[in-house]
N, C-alpha and C positions, 0 to 999 in steps of 0.2 A: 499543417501542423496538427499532429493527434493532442485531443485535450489528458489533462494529467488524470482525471479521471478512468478513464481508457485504458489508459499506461498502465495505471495502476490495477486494475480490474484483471488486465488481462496477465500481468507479474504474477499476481495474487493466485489465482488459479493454475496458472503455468509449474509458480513454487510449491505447491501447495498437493499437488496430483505429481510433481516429480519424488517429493517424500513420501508418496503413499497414502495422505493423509484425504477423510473424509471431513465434508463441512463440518460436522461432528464433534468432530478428534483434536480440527484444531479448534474450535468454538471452544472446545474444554481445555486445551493446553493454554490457549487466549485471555480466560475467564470472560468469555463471551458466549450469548446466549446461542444455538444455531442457526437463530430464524436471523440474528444481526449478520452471521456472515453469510448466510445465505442472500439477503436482501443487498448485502454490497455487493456478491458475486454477478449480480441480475442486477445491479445498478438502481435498484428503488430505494437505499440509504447510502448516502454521503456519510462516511467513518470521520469520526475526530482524531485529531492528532492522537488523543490519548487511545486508541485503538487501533491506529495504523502503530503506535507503538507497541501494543503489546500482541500487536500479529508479527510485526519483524522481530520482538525476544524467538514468541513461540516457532517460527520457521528457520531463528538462526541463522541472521540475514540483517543487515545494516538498512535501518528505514531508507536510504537512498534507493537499495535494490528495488523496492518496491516500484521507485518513480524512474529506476533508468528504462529509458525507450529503445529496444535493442533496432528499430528501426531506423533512429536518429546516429549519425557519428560522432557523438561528444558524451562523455560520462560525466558524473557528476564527482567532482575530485577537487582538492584543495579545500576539502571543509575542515575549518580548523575547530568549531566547537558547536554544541549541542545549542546553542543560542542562534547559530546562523545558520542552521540545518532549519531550524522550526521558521525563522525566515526564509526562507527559501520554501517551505513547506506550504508557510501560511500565502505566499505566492502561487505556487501552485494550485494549491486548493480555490483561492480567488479568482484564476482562469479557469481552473474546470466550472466553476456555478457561473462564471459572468460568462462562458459562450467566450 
């Protein structure tokens, strides 16, 4: 099982170089500084919610996309609300750091 870390890393980049956009362009569309998304690009900062947030506004992208694993066969579907997304998030985020 890839950690959501990973997932997420490599979404990020994937999304990110499909729209053109340099660490840059979205660090400013993000209101993030370039060296934060460059450091989670290279995996040396863990992003907070509040910043995988406002990387999925800036990429126009539903924070899930970030964590679907297109390696895995199941999507992430049936969320009915922004309370059970951030559960599910704050789950994720606690198997990426606990290994």
């Amino acid at each position: 099982m890839r950690l959501a870390k990973e997932i997420f890393i490599e979404n990020l980049k994937a999304l990110r170089t499909a729209r053109g956009l340099s660490q840059a362009k979205l660090a400013e569309m993000a209101d993030l500084s370039p060296s934060i998304v460059s450091d989670i690009e290279v995996g040396r900062r863990n992003p907070t919610l509040t910043t995988i947030e406002k990387i999925s506004l800036a990429l126009d992208v539903p924070v899930q996309q970030l964590f679907y694993d297109s390696q895995a066969d199941y999507p992430l579907s049936g969320i009915d609300s922004k309370e059970e997304l951030r559960t599910i998030l704050h789950k994720l985020v606690d198997k990426a750091i606990d290994g």
